[in-house]
C-alpha positions as CSV (number, residue, x, y, z in Angstrom):
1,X,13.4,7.4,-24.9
2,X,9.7,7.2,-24.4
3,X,7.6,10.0,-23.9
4,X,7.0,11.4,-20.3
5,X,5.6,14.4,-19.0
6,X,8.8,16.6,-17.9
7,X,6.2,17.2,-14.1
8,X,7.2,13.7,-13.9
9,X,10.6,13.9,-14.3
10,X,11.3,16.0,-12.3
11,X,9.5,14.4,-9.9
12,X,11.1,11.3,-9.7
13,X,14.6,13.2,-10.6
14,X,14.1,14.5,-7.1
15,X,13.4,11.4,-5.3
16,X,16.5,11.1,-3.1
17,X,17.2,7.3,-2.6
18,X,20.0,8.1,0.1
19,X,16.9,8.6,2.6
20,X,16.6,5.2,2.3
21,X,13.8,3.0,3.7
22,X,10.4,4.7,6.2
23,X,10.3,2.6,8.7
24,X,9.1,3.7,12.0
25,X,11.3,6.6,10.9
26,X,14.1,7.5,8.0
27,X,17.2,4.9,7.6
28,X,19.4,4.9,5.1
29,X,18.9,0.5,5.1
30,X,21.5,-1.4,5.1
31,X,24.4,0.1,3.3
32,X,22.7,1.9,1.6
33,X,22.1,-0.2,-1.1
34,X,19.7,1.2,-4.2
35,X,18.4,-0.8,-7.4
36,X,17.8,0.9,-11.2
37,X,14.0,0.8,-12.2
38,X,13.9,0.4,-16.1
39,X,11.3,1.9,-18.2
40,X,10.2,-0.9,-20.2
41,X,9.6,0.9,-23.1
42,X,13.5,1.5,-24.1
43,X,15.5,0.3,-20.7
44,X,16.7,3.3,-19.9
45,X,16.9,4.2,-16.2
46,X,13.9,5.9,-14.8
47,X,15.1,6.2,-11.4
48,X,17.1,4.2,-8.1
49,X,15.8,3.2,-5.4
50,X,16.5,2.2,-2.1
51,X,17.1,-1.4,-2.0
52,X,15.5,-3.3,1.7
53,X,17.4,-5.7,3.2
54,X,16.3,-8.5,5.0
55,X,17.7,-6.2,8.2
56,X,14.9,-3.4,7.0
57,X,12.3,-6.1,6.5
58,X,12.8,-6.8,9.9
59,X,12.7,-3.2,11.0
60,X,9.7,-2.6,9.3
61,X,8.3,-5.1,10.7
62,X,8.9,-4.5,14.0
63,X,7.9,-0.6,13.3
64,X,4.4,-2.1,12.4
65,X,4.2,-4.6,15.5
66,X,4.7,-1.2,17.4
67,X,1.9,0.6,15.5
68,X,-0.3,-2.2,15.4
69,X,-1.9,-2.1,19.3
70,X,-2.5,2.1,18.5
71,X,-4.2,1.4,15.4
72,X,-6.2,-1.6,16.7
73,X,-7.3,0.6,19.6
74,X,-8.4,3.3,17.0
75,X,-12.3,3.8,16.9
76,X,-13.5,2.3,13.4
77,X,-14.9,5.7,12.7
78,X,-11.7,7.0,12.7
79,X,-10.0,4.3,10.7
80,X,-12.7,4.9,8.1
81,X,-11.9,8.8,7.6
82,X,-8.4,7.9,7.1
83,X,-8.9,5.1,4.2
84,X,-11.6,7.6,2.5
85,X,-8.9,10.3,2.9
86,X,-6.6,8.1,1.3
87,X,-9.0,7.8,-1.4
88,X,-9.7,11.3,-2.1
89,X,-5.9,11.5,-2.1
90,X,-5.7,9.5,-5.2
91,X,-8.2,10.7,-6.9
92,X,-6.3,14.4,-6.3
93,X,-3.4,13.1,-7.6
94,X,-4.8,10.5,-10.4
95,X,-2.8,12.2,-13.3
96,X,0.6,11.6,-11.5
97,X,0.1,8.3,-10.4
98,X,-1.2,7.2,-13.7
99,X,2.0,8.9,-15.7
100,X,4.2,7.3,-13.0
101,X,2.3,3.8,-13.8
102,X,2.4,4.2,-17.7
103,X,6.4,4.6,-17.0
104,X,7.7,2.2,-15.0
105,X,5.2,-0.1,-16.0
106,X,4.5,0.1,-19.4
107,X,0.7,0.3,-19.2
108,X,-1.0,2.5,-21.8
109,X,-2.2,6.1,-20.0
110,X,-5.6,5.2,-20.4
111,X,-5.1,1.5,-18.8
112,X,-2.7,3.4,-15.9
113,X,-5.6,5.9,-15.3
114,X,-8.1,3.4,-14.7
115,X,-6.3,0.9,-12.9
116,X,-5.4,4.3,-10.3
117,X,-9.5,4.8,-10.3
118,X,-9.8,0.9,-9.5
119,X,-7.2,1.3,-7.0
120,X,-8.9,4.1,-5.1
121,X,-12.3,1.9,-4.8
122,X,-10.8,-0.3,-2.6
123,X,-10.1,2.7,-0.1
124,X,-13.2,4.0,-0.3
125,X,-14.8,0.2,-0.5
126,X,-13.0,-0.9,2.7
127,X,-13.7,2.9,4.4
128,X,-17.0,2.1,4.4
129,X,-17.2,-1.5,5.7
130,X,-14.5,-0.4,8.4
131,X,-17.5,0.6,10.5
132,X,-19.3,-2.6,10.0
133,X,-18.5,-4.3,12.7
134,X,-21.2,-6.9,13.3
135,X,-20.7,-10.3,15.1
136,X,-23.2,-13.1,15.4
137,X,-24.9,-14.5,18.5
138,X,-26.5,-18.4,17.9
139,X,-26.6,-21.6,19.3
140,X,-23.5,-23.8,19.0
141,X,-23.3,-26.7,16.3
142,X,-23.1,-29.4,19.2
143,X,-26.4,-27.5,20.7
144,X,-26.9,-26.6,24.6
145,X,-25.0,-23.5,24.6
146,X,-24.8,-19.9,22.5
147,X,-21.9,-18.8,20.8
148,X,-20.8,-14.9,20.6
149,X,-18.9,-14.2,16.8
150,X,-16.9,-10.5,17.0
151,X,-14.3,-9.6,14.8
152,X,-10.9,-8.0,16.1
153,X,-7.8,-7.3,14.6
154,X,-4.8,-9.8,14.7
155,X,-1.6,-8.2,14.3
156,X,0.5,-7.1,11.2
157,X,-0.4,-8.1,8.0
158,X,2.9,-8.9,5.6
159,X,1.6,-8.0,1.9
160,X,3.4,-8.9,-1.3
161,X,2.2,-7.6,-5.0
162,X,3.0,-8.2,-8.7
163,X,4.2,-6.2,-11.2
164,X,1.5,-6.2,-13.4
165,X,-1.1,-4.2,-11.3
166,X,1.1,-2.4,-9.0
167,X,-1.6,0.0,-7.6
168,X,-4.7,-2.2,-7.8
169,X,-2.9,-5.1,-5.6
170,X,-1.7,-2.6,-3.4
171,X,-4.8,-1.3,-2.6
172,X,-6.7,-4.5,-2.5
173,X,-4.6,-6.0,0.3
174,X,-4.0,-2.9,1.9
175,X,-7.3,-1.5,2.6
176,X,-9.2,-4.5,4.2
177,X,-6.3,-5.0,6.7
178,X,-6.2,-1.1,7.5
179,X,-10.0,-1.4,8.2
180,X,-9.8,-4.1,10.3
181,X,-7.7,-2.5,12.6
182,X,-4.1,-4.7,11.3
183,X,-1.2,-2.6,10.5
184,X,0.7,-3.8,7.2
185,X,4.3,-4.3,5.6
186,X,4.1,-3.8,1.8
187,X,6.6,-5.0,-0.5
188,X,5.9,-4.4,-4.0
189,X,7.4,-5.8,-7.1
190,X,11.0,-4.4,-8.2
191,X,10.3,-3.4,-11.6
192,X,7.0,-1.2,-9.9
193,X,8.1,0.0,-6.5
């Protein structure tokens, strides 16, 4: 058995699968169905998890269609304070995530702990551009008339990471579609949920 901090397994000892799937509120998916997450280290089981079906995908999609003209509508001021919130979050809670990251992943601590500092950047990165909203104004390629460029959001945003940099891909995708004003459906690898 590898070694892990007994804060963190208790932590994820109390993660309670049978809530299921958040998705414009708690479900218990479909059937209720979980998967094992292995530490890589010796395969034995770190924790289940709930297990989406393509039922939930749907739901969450639909959760974030609903979400999505509120948080378009939200001032970009606003959107900003929420990712650098998110970012001080992280950096709160860098020693937990980067345990959690070294076990299910395999990463050394020291790797886990600065892909979790890399992963907060993009927060604050995309916190600050959220409020830079220019557009352009010019004359049009064909000539004889101006052209107005703005920048609006578009609608939900379906994001998929890997394995290998669970938190860094997260946060990459995540926080430019946040800023924007998009909403987003995140489904992360199986072996890093």
């Amino acid at each position: 058995m590898s070694v892990v901090p007994e804060a963190l397994r208790t932590y994820v000892a109390d993660l309670d699968p049978g809530h299921g799937i958040w998705a414009g509120g708690p479900s218990a998916g479909e059937g209720g169905r979980t998967f094992v997450v292995l530490d890589p280290a010796d395969d034995s089981e770190i924790a289940q998890v709930s297990n989406g079906s393509a039922v939930d995908a749907v739901r969450a999609v639909d959760a974030a269609a609903g979400a999505f003209p509120g948080w378009a509508a939200t001032a970009p001021r606003e959107r900003s304070e929420v990712l650098r919130r998110t970012f001080e979050i992280m950096h709160a809670e860098a020693e937990q995530l980067a345990g959690l990251m070294a076990w299910e992943n395999g990463k050394s601590l020291a790797d886990a702990r600065a892909e979790v500092s890399y992963a907060a950047e993009f927060f604050r990165w995309f916190s600050e551009e959220a409020v830079r909203t220019e557009g352009n104004y010019g004359s049009s390629p064909a000539g004889g008339t101006r052209t107005i460029v703005t920048h609006r959001p578009v609608g939900v945003a379906a994001l998929v990471t890997p394995w290998n940099f669970p938190a860094a891909m997260a946060t990459r995708k995540i926080g430019p579609a946040l800023a924007a004003g998009c909403t987003v459906v995140l489904k992360p690898a199986s072996e890093t949920p």
